[in-house]
VOBA-1610 file (N, C-alpha, C; in pm, whole numbers, padded with zeros to 5 digits, always signed):
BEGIN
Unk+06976+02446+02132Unk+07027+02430+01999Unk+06926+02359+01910Unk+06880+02267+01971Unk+06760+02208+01882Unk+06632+02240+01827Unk+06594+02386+01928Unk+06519+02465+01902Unk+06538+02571+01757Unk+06650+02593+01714Unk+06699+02620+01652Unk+06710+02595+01526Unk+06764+02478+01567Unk+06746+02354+01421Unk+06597+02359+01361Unk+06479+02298+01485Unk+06385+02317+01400Unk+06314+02403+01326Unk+06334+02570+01407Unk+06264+02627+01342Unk+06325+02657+01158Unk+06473+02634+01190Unk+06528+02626+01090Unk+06480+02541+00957Unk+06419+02427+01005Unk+06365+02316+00915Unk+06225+02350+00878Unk+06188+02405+00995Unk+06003+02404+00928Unk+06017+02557+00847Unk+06105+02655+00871Unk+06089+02755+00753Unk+06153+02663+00620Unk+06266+02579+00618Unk+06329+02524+00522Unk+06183+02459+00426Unk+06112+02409+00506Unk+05974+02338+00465Unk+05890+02380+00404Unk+05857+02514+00444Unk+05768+02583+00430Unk+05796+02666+00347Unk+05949+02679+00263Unk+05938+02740+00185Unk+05971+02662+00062Unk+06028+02558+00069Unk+06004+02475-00040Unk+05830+02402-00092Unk+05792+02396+00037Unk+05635+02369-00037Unk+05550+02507-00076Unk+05606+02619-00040Unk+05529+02770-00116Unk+05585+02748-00273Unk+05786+02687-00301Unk+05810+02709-00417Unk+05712+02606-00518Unk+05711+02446-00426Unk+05620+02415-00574Unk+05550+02433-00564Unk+05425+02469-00439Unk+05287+02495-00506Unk+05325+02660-00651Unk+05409+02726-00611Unk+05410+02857-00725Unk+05406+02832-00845Unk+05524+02704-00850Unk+05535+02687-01015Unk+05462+02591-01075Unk+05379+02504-00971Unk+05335+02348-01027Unk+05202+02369-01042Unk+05155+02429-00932Unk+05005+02406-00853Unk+04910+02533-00907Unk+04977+02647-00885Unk+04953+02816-00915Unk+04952+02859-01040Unk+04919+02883-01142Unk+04905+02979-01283Unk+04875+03053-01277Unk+05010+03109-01293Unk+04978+03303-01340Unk+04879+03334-01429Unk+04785+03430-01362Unk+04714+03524-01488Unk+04782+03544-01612Unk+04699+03573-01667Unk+04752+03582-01843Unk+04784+03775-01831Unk+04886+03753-01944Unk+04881+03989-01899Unk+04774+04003-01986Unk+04752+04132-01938Unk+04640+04248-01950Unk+04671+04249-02120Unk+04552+04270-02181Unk+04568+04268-02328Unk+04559+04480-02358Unk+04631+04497-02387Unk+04642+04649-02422Unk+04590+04623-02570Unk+04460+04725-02541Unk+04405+04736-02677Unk+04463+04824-02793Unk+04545+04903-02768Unk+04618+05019-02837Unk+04731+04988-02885Unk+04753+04839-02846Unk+04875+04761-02936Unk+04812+04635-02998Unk+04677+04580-02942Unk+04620+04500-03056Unk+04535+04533-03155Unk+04528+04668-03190Unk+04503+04709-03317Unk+04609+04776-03417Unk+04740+04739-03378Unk+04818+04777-03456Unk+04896+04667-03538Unk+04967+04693-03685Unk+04969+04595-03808Unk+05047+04482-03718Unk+05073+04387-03791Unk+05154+04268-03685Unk+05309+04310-03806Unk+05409+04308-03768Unk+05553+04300-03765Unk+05552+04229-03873Unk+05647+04276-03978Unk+05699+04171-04096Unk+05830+04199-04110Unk+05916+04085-04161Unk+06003+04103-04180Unk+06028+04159-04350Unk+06185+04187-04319Unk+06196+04212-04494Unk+06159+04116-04604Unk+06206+04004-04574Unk+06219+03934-04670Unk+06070+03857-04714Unk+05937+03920-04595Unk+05814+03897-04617Unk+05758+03998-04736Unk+05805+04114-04734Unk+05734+04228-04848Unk+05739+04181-04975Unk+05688+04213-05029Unk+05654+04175-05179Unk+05776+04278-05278Unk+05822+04211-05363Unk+05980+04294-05435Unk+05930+04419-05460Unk+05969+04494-05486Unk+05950+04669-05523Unk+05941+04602-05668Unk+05903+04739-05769Unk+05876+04711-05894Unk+06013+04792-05949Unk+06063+04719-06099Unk+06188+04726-06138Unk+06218+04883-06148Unk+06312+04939-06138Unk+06344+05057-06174Unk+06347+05154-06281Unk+06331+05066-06396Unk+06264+05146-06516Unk+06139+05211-06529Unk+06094+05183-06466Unk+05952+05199-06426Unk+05881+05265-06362Unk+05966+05269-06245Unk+05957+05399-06155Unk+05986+05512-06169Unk+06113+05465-06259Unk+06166+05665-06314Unk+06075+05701-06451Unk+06017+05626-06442Unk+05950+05657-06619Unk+05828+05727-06515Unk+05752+05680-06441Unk+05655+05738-06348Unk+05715+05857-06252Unk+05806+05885-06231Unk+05862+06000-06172Unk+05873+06082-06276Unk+05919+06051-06380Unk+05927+06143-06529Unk+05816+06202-06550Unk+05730+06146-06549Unk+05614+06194-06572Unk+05504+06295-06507Unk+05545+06281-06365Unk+05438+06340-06235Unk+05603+06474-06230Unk+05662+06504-06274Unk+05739+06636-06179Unk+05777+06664-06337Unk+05768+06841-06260Unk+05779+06936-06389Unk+05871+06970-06406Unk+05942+07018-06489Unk+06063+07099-06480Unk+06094+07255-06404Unk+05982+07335-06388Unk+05967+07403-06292Unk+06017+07403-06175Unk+06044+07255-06104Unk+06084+07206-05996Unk+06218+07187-05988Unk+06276+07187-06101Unk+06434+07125-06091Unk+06527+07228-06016Unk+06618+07198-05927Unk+06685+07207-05842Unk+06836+07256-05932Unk+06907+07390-05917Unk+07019+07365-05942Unk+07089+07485-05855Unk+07231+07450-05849Unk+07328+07437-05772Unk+07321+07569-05709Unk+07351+07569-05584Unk+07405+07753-05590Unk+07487+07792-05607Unk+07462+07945-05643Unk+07622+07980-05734Unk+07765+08020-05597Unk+07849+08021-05650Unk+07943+08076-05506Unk+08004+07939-05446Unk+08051+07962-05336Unk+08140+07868-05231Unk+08040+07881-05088Unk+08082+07798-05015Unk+08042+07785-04889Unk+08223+07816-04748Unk+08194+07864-04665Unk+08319+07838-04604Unk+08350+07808-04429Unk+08406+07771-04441Unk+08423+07667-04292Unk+08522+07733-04204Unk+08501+07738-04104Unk+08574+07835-04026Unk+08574+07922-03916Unk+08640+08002-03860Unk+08767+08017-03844Unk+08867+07921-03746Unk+08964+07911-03800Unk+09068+07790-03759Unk+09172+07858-03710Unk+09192+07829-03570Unk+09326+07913-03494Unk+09442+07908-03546Unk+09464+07791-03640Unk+09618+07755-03647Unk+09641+07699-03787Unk+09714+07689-03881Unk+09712+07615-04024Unk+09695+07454-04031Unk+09748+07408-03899Unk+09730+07260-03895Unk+09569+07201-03849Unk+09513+07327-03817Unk+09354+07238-03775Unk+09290+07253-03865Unk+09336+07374-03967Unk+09297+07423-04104Unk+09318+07294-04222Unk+09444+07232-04189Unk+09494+07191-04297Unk+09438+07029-04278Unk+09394+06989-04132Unk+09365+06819-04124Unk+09169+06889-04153Unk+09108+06955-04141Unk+08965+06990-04177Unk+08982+06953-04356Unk+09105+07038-04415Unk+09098+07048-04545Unk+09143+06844-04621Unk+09242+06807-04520Unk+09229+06693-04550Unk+09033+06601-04575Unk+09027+06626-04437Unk+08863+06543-04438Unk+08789+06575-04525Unk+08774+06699-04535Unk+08675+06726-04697Unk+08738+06656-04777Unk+08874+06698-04778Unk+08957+06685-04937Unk+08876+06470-04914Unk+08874+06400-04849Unk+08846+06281-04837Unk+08685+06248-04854Unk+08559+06368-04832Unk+08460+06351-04870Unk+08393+06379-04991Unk+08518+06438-05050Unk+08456+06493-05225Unk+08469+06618-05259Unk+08524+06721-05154Unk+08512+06870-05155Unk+08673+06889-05218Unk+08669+07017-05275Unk+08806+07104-05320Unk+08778+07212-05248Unk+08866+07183-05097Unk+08893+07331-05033Unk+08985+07394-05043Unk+08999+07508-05033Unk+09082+07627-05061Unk+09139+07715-04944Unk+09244+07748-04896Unk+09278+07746-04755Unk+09321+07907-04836Unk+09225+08023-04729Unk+09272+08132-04727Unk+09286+08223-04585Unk+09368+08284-04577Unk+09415+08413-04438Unk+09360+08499-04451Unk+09297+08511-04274Unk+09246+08679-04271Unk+09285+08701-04159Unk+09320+08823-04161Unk+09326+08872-03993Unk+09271+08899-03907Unk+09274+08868-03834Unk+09108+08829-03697Unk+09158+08911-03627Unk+09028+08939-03485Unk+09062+08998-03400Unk+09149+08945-03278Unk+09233+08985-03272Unk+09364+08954-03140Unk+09299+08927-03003Unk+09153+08960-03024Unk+09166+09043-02836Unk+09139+08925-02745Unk+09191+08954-02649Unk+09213+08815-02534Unk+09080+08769-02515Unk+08966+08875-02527Unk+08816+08803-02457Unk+08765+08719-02568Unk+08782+08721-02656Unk+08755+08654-02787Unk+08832+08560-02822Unk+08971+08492-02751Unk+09015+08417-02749Unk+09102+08356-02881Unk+09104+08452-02958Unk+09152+08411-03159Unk+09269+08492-03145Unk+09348+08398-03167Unk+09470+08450-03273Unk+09443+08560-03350Unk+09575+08666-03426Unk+09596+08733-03482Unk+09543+08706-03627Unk+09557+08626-03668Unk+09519+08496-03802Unk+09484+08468-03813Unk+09349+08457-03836Unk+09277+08333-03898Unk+09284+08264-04051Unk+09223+08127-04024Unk+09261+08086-04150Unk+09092+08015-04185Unk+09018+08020-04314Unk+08892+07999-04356Unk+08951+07894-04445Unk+08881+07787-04490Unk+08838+07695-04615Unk+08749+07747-04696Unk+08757+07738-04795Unk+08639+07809-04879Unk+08632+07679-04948Unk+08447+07621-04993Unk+08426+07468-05026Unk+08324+07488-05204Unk+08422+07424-05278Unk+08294+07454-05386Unk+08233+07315-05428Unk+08126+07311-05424Unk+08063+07209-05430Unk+08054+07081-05550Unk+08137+06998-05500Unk+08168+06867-05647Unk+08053+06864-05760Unk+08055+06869-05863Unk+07977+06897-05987Unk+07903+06748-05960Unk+07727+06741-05996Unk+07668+06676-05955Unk+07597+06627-05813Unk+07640+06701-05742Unk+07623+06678-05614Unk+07494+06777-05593Unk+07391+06705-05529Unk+07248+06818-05478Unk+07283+06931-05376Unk+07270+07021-05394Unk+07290+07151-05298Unk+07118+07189-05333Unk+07147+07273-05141Unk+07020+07345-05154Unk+07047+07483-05108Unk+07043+07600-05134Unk+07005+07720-05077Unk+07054+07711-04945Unk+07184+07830-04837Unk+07168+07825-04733Unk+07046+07855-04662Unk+06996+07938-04761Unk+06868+08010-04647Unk+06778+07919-04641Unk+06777+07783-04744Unk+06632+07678-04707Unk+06649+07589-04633Unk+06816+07584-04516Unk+06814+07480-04440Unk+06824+07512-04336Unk+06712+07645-04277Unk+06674+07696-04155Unk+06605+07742-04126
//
C-alpha cells in the first residue's frame, strides 16, 4: 500500500513543479506575426470618423454629376403573386402587403385540377400596383 502512496506523491510532485515552472519560469513565444494582416488599415470605430458633410451639399453635388437621361421611372402595369390554393392564404399574403405599402387585388382563375400538379380547381392571384413614389425597376433588370 505504501508503494502506492508514493508513487502517487512523486507524480503529485512532479506535476505540480512542471505546473509552476509553465507559468512562472517558461514564456511562451510571442505568435507568428502574419504579414497579410499587418498591412492592413487598423479598425476604427464609428464615433472615430470624421462627420459626413451636411446634406445640402451633397444633393447639390449629386444634382449636378447625373443627367436626366438617367432618371428612373416606374413600370407601367402590376406585378402578381401567386398562385394560392385557397382564399385564406390568398387573403393573409394580401393582408402582409396590404401592411408593407402595396394595394393588392385578389383575382380567380381556373387552374389545372390534375392530381400530378397538385392545384386545386381555383386558383386565386394578387395582382400588386406599385405605391406612387416608390423606386421600381424593370422585371427583366433583376435577372
Amino acid at each position: 500500500m505504501s508503494l502506492v502512496r508514493n508513487v502517487f506523491l512523486t507524480l503529485l510532485f512532479v506535476d505540480l513543479a512542471y505546473f509552476a515552472w509553465s507559468h512562472w519560469i517558461d514564456e511562451p513565444p510571442p505568435p507568428p506575426v502574419n504579414e497579410s494582416i499587418a498591412r492592413l488599415p487598423r479598425l476604427k470605430l464609428a464615433s472615430e470618423d470624421p462627420p459626413p458633410p451636411p446634406r445640402g451639399h451633397a444633393a447639390e453635388k449629386t444634382a449636378l454629376t447625373v443627367s436626366p437621361a438617367l432618371s428612373v421611372s416606374p413600370p407601367p402595369g402590376c406585378l402578381s403573386v401567386g398562385p394560392f390554393g385557397d382564399v385564406d392564404n390568398a387573403a393573409r399574403a394580401a393582408a402582409l402587403l396590404r401592411g408593407k405599402g402595396f394595394d393588392p387585388r385578389q383575382r380567380r382563375q381556373a387552374g389545372d385540377g390534375s392530381p400530378e400538379r397538385r392545384l386545386p380547381g381555383t386558383l386565386y392571384w394578387l395582382d400588386l400596383v406599385p405605391p406612387s413614389g416608390m423606386n421600381t425597376v424593370p422585371i427583366t433588370d433583376l435577372f
